[in-house]
TIVO-2410 file (N, C-alpha, C; in nm, 3 decimals):
# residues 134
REC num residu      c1      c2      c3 atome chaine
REC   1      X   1.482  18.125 -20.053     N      A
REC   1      X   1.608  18.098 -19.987    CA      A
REC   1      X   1.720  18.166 -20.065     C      A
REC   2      X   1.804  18.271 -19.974     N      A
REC   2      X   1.877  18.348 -20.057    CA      A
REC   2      X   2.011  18.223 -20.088     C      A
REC   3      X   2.138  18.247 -20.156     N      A
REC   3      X   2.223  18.204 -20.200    CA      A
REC   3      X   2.327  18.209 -20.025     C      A
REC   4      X   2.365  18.266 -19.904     N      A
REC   4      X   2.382  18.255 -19.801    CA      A
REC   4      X   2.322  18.125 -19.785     C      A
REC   5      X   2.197  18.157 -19.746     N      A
REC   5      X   2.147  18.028 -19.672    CA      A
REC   5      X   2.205  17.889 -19.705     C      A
REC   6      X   2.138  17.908 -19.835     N      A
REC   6      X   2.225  17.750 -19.930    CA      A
REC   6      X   2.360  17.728 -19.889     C      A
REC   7      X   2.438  17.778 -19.893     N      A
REC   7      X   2.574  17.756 -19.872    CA      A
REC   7      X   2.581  17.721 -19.723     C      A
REC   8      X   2.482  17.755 -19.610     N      A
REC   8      X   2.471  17.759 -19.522    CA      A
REC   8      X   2.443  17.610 -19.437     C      A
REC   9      X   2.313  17.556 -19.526     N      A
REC   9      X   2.261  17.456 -19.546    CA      A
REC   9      X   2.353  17.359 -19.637     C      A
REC  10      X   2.443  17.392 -19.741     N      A
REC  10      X   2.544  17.264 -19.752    CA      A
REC  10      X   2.623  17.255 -19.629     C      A
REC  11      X   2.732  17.376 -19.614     N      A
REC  11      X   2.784  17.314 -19.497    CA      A
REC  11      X   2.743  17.243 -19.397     C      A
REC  12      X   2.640  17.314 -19.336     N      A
REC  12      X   2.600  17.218 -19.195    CA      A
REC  12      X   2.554  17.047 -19.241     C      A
REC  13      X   2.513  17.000 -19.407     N      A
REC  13      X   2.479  16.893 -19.425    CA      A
REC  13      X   2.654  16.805 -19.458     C      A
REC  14      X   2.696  16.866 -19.499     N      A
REC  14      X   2.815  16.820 -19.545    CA      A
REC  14      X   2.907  16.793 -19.397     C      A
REC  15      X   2.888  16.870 -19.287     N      A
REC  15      X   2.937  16.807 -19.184    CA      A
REC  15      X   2.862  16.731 -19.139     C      A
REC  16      X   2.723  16.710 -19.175     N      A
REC  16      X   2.693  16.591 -19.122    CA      A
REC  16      X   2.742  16.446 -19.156     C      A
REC  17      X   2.778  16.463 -19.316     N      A
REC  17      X   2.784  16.350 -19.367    CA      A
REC  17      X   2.971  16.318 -19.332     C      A
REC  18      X   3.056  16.468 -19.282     N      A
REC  18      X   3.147  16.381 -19.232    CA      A
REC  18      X   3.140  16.308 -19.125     C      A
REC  19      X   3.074  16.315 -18.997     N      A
REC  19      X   3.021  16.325 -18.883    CA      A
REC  19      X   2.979  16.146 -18.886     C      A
REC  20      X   2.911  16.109 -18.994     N      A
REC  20      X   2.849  16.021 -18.997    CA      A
REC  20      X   2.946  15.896 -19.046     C      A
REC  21      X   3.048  15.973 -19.182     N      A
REC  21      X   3.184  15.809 -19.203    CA      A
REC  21      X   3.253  15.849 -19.120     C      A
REC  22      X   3.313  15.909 -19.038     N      A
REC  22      X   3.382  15.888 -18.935    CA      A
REC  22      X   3.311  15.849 -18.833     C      A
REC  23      X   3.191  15.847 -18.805     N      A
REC  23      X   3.135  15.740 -18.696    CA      A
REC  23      X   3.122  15.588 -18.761     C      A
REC  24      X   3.137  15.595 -18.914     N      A
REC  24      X   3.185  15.457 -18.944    CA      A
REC  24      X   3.257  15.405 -18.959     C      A
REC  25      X   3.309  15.457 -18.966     N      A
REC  25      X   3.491  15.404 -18.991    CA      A
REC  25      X   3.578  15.358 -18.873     C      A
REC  26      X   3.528  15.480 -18.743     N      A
REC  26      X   3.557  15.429 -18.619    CA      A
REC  26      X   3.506  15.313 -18.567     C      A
REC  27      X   3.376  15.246 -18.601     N      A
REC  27      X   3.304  15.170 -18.562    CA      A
REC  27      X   3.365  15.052 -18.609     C      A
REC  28      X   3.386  15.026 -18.740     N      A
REC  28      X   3.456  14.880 -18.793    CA      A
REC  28      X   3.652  14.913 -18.737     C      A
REC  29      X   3.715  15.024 -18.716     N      A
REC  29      X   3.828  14.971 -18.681    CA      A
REC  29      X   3.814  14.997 -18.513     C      A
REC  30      X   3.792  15.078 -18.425     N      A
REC  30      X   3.745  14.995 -18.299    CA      A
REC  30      X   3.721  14.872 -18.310     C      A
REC  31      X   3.586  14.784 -18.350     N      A
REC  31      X   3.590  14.694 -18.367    CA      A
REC  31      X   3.693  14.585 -18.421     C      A
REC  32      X   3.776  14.584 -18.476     N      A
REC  32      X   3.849  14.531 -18.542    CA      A
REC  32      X   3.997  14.571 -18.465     C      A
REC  33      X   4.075  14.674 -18.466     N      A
REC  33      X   4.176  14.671 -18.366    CA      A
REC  33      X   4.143  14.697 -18.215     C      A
REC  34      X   4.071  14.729 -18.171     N      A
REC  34      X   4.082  14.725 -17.969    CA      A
REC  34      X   3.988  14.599 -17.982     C      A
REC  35      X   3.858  14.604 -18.014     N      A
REC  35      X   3.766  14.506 -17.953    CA      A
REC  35      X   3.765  14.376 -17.961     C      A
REC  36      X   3.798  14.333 -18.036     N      A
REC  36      X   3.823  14.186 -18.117    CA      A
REC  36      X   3.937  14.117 -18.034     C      A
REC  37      X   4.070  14.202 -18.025     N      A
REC  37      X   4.186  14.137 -17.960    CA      A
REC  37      X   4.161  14.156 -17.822     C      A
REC  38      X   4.089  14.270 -17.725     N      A
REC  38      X   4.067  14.298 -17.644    CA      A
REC  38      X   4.007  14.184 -17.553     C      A
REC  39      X   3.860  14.125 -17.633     N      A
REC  39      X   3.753  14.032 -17.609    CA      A
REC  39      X   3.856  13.907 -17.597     C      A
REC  40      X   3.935  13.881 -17.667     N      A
REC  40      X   3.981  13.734 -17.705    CA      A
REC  40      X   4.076  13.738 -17.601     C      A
REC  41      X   4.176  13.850 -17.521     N      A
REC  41      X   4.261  13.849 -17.398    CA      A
REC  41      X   4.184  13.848 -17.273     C      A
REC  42      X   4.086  13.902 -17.239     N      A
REC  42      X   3.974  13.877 -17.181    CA      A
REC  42      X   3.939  13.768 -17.134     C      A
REC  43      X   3.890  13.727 -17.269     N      A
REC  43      X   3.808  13.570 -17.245    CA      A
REC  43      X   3.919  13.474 -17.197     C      A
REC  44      X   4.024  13.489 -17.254     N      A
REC  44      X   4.143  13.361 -17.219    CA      A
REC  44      X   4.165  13.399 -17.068     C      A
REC  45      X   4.274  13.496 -17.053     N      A
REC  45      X   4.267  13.535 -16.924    CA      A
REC  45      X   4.199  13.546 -16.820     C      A
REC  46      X   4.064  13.545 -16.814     N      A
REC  46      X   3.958  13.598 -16.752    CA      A
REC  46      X   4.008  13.743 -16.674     C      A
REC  47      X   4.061  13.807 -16.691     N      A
REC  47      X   4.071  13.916 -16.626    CA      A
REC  47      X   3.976  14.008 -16.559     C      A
REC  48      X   3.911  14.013 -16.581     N      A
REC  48      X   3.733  14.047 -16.558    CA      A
REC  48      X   3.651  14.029 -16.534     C      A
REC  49      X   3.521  14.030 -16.455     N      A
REC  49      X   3.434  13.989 -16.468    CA      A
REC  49      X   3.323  13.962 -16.567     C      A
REC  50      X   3.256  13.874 -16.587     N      A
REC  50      X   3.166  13.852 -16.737    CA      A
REC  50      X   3.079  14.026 -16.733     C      A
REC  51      X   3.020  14.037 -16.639     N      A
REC  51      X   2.885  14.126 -16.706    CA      A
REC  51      X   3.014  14.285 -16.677     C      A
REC  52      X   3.154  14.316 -16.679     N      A
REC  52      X   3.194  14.352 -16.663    CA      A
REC  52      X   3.245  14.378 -16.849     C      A
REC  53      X   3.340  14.256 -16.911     N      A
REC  53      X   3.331  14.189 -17.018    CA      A
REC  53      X   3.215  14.221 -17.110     C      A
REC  54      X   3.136  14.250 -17.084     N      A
REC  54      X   3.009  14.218 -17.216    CA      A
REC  54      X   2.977  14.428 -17.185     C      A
REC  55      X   2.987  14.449 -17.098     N      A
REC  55      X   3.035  14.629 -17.156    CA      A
REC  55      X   3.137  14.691 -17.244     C      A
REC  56      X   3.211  14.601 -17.291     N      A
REC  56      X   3.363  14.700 -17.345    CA      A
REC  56      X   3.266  14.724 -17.489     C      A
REC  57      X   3.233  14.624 -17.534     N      A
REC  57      X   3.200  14.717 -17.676    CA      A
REC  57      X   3.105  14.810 -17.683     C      A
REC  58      X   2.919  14.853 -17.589     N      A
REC  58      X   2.889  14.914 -17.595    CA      A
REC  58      X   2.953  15.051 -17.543     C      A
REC  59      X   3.099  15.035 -17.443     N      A
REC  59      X   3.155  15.170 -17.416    CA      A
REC  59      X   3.271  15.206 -17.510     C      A
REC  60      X   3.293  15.153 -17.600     N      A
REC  60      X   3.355  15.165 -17.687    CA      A
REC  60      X   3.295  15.209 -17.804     C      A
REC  61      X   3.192  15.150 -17.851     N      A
REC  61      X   3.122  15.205 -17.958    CA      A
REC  61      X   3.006  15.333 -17.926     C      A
REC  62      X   3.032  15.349 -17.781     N      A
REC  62      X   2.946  15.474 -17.738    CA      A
REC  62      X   2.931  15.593 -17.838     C      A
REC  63      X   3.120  15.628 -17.890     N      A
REC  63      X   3.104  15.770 -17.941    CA      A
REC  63      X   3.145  15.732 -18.091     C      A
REC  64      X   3.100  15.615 -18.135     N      A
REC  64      X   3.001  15.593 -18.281    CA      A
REC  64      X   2.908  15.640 -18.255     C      A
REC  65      X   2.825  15.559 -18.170     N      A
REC  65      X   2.682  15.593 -18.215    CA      A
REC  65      X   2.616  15.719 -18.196     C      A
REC  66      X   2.742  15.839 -18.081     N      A
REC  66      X   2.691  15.947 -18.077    CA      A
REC  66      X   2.735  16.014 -18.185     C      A
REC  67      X   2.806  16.023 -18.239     N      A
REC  67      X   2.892  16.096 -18.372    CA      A
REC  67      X   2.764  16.039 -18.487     C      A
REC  68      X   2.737  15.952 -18.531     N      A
REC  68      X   2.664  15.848 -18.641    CA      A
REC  68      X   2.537  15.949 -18.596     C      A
REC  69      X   2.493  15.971 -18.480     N      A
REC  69      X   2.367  16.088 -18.478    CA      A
REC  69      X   2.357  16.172 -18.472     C      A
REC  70      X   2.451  16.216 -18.454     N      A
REC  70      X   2.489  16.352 -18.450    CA      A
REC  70      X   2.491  16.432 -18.570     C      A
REC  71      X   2.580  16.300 -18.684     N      A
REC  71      X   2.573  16.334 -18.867    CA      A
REC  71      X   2.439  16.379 -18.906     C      A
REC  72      X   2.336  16.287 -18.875     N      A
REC  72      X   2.209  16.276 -18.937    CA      A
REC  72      X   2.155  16.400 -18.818     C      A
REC  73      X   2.156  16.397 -18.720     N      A
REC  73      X   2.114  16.539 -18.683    CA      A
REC  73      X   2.148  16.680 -18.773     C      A
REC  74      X   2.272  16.697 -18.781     N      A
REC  74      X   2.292  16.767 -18.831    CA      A
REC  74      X   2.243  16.773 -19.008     C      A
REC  75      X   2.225  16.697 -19.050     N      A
REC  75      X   2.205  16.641 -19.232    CA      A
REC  75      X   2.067  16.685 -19.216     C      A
REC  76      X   1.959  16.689 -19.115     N      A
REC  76      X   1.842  16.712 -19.076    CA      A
REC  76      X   1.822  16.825 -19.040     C      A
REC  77      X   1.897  16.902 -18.973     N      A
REC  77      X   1.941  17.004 -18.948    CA      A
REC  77      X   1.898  17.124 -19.086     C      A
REC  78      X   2.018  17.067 -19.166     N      A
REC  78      X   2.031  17.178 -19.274    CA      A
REC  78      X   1.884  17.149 -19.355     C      A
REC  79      X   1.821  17.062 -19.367     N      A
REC  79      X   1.723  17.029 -19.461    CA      A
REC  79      X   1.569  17.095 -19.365     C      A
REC  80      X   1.574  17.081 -19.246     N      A
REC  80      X   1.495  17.108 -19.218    CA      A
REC  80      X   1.428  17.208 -19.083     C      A
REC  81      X   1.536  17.233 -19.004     N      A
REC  81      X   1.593  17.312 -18.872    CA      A
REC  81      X   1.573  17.462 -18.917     C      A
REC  82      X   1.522  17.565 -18.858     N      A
REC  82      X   1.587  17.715 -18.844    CA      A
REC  82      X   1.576  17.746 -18.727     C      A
REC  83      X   1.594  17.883 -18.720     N      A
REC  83      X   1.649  17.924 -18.554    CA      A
REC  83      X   1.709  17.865 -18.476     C      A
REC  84      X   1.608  17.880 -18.352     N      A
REC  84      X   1.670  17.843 -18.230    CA      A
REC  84      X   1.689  17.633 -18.239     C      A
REC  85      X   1.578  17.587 -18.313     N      A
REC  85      X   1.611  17.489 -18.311    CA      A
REC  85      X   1.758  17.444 -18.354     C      A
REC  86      X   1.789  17.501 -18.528     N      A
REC  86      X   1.908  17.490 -18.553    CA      A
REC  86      X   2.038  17.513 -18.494     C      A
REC  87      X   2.015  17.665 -18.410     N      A
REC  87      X   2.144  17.669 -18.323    CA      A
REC  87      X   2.148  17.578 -18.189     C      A
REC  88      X   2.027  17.486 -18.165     N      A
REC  88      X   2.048  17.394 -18.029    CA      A
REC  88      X   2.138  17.287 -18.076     C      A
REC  89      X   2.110  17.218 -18.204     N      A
REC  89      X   2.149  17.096 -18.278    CA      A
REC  89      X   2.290  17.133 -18.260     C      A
REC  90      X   2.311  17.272 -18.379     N      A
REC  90      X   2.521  17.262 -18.412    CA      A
REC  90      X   2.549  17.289 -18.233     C      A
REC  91      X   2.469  17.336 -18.151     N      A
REC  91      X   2.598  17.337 -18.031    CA      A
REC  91      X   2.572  17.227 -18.009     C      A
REC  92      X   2.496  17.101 -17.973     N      A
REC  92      X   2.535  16.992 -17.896    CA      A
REC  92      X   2.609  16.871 -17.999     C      A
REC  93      X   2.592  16.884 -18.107     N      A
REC  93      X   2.638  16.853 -18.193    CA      A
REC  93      X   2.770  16.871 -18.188     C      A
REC  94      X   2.806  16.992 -18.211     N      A
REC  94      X   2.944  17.052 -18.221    CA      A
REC  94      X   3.039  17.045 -18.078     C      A
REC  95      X   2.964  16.996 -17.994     N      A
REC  95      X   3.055  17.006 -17.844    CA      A
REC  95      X   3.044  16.856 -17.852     C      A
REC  96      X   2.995  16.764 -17.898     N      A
REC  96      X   3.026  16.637 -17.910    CA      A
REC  96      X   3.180  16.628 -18.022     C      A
REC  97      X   3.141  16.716 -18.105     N      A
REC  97      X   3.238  16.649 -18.220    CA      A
REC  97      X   3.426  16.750 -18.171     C      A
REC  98      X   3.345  16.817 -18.079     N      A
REC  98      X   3.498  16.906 -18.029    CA      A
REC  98      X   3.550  16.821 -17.926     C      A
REC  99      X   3.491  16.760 -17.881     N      A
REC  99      X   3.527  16.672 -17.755    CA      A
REC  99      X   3.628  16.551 -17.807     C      A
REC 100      X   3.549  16.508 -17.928     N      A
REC 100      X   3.612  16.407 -17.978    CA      A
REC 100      X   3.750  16.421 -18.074     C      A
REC 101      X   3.766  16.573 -18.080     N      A
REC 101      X   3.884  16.605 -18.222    CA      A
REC 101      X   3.995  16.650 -18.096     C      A
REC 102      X   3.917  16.684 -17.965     N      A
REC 102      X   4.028  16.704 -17.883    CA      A
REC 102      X   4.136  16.571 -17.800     C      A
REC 103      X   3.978  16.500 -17.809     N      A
REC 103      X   4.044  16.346 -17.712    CA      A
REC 103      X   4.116  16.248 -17.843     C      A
REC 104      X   4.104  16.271 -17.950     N      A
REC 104      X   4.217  16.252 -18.043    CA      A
REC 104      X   4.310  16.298 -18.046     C      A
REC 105      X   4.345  16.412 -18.061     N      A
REC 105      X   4.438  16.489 -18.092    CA      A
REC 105      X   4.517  16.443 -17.951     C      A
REC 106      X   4.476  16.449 -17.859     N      A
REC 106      X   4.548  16.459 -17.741    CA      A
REC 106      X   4.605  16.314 -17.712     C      A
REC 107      X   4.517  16.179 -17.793     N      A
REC 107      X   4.549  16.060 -17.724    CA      A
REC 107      X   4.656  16.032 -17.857     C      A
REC 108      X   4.651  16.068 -17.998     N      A
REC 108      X   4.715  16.019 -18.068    CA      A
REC 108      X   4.801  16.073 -18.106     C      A
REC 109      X   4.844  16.194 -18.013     N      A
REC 109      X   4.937  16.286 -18.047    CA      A
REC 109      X   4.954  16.393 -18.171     C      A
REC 110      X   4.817  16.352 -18.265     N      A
REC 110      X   4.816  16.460 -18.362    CA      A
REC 110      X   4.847  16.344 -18.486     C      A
REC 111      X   4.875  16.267 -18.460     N      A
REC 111      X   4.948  16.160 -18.574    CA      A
REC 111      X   4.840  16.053 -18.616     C      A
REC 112      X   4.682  16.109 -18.618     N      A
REC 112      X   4.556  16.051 -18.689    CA      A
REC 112      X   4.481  16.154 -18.727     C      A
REC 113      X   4.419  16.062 -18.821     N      A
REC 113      X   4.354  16.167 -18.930    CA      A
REC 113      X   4.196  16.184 -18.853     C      A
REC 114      X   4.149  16.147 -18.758     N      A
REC 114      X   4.047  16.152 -18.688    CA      A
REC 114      X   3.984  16.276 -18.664     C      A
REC 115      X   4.118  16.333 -18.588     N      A
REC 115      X   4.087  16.486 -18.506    CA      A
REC 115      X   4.091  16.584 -18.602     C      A
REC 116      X   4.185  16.562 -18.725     N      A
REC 116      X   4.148  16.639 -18.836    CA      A
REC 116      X   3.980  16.658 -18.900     C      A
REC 117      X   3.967  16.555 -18.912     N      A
REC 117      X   3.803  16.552 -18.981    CA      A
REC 117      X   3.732  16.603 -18.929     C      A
REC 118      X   3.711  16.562 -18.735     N      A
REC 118      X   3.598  16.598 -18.636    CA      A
REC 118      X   3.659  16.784 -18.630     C      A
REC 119      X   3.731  16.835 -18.661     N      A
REC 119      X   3.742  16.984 -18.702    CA      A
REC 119      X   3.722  17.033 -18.811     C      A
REC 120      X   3.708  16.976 -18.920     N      A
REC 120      X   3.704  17.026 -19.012    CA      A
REC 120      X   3.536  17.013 -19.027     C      A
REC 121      X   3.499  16.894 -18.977     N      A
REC 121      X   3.350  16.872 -18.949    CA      A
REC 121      X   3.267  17.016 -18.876     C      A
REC 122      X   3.371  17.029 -18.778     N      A
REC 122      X   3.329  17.142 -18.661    CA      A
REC 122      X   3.316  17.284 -18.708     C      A
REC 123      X   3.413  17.339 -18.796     N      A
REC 123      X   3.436  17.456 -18.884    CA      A
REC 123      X   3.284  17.465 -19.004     C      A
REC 124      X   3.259  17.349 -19.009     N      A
REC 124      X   3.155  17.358 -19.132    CA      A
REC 124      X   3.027  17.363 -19.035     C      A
REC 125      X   3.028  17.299 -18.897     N      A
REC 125      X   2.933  17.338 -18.808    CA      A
REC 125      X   2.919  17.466 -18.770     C      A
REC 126      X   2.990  17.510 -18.754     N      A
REC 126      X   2.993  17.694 -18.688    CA      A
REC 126      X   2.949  17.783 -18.866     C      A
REC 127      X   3.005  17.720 -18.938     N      A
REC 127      X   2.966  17.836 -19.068    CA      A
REC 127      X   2.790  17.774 -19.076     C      A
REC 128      X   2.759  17.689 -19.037     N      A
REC 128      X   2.645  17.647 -19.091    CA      A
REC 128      X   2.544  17.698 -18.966     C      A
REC 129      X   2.571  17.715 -18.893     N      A
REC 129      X   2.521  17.757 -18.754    CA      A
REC 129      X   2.482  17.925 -18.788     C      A
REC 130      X   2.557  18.033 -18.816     N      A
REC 130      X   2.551  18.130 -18.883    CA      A
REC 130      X   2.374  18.167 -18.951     C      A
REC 131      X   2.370  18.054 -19.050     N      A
REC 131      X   2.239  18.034 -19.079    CA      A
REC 131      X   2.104  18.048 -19.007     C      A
REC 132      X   2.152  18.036 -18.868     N      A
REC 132      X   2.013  18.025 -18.768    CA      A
REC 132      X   1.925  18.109 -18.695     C      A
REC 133      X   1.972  18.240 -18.778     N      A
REC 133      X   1.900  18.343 -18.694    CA      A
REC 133      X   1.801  18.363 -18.784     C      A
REC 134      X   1.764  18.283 -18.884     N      A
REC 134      X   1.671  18.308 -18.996    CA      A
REC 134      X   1.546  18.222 -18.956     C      A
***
């Protein structure tokens, strides 16, 4: 493995592992600011229907758990992926994590550190992607 590759293989692992605390981090404050107060206006109010109600957190924590696999895809990726496999991973990977730095950027006006990461995540996806014609 030349000295390219390696560098090749940190990046793409190193965005995994951002990939992966920002799918945690989102997970306990979702949880904690929308879901928690969300559930408890809900329940008082009934505004909703129950089996209506008992979806908000799996659609809420949806793009945890896709981001949270996406990390370890990618962390798997660099350790163990070449070619074509590797370049399938960073694009679906990477069009998940662009999706998400855009629907930040766009919902929080630029004024969270979210959409920063899921790009900076994304930049280390494309240099690590590079790697895959090997």
């Amino acid at each position: 493995m030349d000295l390219a590759t390696s560098w090749q293989d940190v990046s793409l692992g190193t965005a995994g592992v951002i990939g992966i605390t920002v799918a945690l981090l989102h997970g306990v404050l979702i949880h904690r600011l929308i879901l928690r107060p969300l559930q408890t206006r809900v329940g008082v109010n009934a505004v909703m229907a129950r089996s209506s109600a008992r979806l908000l957190a799996p659609l809420l924590h949806f793009s945890t758990f896709s981001w949270f696999l996406g990390g370890v895809a990618l962390v798997s990726a660099a350790v163990w992926l070449r070619g074509d496999a590797r370049l399938i991973t960073c694009l679906l990977v990477g069009s998940l994590y662009l999706f998400g730095a855009i629907a930040n950027l766009w919902a929080t006006r630029g004024r969270h550190l979210g959409w920063i990461l899921m790009t900076v995540a994304l930049a280390m996806i494309v240099a690590g992607a590079r790697g895959s014609s090997a």
